[in-house]
C-alpha positions as CSV (number, residue, x, y, z in Angstrom):
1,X,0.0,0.0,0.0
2,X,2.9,2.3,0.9
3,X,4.8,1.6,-2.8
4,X,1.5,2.9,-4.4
5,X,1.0,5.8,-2.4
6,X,4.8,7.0,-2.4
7,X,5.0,8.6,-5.6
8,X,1.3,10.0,-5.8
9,X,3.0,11.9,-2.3
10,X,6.2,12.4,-4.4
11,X,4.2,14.0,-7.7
12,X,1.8,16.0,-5.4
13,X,4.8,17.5,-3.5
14,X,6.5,18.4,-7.0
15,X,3.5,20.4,-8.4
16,X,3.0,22.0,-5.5
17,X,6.2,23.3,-5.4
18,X,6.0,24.2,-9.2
19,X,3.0,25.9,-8.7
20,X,3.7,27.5,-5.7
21,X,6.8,29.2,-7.6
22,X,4.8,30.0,-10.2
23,X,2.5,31.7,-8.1
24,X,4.8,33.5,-6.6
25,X,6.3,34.9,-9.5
26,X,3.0,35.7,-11.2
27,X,1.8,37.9,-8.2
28,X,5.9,39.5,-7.6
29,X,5.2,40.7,-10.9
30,X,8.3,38.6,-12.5
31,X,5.8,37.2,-15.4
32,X,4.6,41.1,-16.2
33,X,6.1,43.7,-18.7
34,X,10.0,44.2,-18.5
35,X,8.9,47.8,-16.1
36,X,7.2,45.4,-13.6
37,X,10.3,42.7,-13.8
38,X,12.8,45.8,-12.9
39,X,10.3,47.2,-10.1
40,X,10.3,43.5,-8.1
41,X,14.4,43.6,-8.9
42,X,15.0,46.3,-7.0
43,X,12.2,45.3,-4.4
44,X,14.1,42.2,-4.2
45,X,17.5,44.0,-3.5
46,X,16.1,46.5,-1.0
47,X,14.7,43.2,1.2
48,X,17.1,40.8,0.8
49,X,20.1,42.0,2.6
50,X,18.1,43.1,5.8
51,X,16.2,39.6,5.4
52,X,19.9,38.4,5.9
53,X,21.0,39.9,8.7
54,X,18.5,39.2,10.8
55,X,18.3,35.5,9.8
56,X,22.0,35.7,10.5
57,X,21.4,36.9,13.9
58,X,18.7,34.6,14.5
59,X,20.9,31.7,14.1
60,X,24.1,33.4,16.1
61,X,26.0,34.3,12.8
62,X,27.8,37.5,13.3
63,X,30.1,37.2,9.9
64,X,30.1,39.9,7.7
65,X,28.6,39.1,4.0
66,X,30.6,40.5,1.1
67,X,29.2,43.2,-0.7
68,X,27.0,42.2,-3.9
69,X,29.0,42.6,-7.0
70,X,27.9,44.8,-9.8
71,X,26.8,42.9,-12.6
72,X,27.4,45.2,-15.6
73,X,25.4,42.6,-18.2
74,X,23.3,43.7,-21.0
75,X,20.5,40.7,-22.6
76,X,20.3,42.5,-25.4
77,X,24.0,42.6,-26.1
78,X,24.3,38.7,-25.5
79,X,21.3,38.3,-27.9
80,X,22.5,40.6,-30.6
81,X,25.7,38.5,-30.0
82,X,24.3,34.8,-30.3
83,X,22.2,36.4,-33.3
84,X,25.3,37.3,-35.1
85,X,27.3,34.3,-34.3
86,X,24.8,32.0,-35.6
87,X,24.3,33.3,-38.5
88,X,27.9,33.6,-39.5
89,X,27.7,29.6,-38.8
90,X,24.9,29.4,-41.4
91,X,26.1,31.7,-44.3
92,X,29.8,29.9,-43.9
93,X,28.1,25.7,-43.4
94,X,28.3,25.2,-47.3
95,X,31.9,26.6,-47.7
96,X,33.1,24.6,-44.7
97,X,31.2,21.2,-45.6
98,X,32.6,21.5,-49.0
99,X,36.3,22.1,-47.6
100,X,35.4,19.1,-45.3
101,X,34.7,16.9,-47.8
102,X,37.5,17.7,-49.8
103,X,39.5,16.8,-47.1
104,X,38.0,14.2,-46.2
105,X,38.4,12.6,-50.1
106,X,41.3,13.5,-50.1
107,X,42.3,11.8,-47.0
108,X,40.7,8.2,-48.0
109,X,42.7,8.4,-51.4
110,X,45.7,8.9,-49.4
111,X,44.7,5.7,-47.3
112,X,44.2,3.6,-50.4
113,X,47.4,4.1,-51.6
């Protein structure tokens, strides 16, 4: 009886957690327009490090954390980057499976000799 009801536990406990996430990233506002993503980014760094401290004083920790580091990263820059990069790939694929082929030829003659 318990081998049957272990993973119905095992699946409920999954989507709840999946939903539960979701839920809470629908109402933060993470799922909203790229304005209401920044707004619960900076609510999120305004609460976190006092969040911290007092969980860290809770459980007797007096160490210092180190400062957050200043992430200077731009999506659109990657994107425009990945973009680029791929299609370089594509417009040079016939030039380079042509040279690859010739080499390849070329190397199979020069095992048959």
């Amino acid at each position: 009886m318990a081998a049957k009801i272990f993973p119905v536990i095992k699946l409920a406990t999954k989507v709840t957690l999946a939903g539960g996430a979701l839920y809470v990233a629908h109402d933060s506002g993470l799922l909203g327009t790229s304005k209401q993503g920044f707004e619960a980014l900076e609510r999120a760094r305004a609460a976190i490090p006092p969040a911290m401290e007092e969980w860290m004083k809770y459980f007797g920790l007096e160490a210092q954390l180190p400062a957050v580091p200043k992430v200077e990263f731009s999506p659109v820059q990657a994107w425009n980057s990945g973009v680029r990069t791929s299609i370089s790939a594509l417009s040079e694929a016939p030039r380079k499976a042509s040279e690859y082929s010739t080499r390849g030829l070329q190397y199979v003659k020069d095992l048959a000799k």
